[in-house]
VEXKOLSE-928997 format. One line per 4 residues: number of its first residue (from 1); their letters; for each residue x, y, z of C-alpha. Coordinates in steps of 0.1 Angstrom, whole numbers, plus 5000, padded with zeros to 4 digits. Layout:
BEGIN
NUM = A = X,Y,Z; ...
//
This chain:
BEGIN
1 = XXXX = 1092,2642,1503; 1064,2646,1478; 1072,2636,1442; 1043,2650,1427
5 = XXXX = 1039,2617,1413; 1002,2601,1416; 1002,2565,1434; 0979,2550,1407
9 = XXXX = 1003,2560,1380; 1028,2540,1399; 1005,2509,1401; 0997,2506,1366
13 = XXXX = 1028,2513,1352; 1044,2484,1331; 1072,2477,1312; 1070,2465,1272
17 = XXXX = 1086,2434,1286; 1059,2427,1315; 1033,2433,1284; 1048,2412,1260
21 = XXXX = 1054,2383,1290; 1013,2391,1294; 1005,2383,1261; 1029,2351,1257
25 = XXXX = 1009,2335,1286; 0979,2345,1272; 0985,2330,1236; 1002,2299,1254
29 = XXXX = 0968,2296,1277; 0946,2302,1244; 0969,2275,1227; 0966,2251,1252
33 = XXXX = 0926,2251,1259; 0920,2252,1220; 0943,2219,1212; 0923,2205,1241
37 = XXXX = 0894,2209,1227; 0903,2201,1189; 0924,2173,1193; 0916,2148,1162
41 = XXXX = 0911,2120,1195; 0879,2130,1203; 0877,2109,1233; 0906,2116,1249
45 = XXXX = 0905,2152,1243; 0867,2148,1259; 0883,2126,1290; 0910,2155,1294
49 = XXXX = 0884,2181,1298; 0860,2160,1316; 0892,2154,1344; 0903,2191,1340
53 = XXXX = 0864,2198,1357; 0865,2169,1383; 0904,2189,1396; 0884,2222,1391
57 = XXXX = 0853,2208,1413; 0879,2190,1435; 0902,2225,1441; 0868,2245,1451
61 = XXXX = 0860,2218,1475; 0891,2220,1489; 0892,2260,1492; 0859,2260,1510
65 = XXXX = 0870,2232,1532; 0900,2255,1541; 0879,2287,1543; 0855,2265,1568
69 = XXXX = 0882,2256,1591; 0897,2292,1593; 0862,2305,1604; 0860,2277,1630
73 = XXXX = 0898,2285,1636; 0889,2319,1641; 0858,2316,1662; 0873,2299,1689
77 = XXXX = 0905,2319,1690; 0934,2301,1676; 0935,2322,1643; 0969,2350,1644
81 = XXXX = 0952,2373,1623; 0922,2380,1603; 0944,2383,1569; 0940,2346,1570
85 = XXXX = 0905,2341,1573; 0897,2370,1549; 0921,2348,1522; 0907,2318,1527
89 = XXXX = 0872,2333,1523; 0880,2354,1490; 0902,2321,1474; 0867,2301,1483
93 = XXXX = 0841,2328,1469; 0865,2333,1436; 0866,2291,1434; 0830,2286,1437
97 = XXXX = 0820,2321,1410; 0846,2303,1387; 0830,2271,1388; 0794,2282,1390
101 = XXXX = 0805,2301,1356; 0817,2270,1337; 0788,2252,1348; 0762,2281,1337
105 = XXXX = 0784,2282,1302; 0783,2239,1298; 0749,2239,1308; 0743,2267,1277
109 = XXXX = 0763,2247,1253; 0740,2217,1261; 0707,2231,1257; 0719,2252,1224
113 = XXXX = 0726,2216,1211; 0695,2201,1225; 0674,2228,1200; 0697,2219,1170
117 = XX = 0673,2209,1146; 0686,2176,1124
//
């Protein structure tokens, strides 16, 4: 029962209304981060980004916490299946990249205003 149709035409087909639901999240995502970061409160815009990194630091604890215990489940043989351990180990390594990212970009912010010259 061949369609003639090729599977990766099928995968990346979309709908306008699937696009234009992409990019309402997108412009609601950009909105959000930007009035963030320019409310006129300075300070609590800062304290909101500042406790937006500690749940960001706190989430990729927890995923490699959870990608630990599935490797230890696993090893002794109470993990079902390796789906679960393969999960738990790509939500971990995508957690930690993310984070390792936002620090590299902060710590670039910081030193480009460290050479502003007053």
């Amino acid at each position: 029962m061949a369609t003639g149709l090729d599977i990766l035409a099928v995968r990346n087909m979309q709908s306008g209304a699937i696009a234009q639901a992409e990019a309402q999240i997108r412009a609601n995502r950009i909105r959000r981060a930007t009035s963030a970061v320019y409310d006129d409160n300075y300070e609590s815009s800062f304290a909101n980004v500042f406790d937006k990194v500690l749940q960001n630091i706190s989430t990729t604890n927890a995923y490699l916490s959870d990608a630990e215990n599935e490797e230890i489940r696993w090893a002794i043989g109470e993990a079902e299946s390796t789906h679960q351990l393969t999960i738990a180990l790509q939500k971990a390594q995508t957690a930690l990249q993310y984070t390792i990212a936002i620090r590299d970009r902060a710590l670039q912010a910081y030193n480009q205003i460290m050479q502003m010259q007053i």
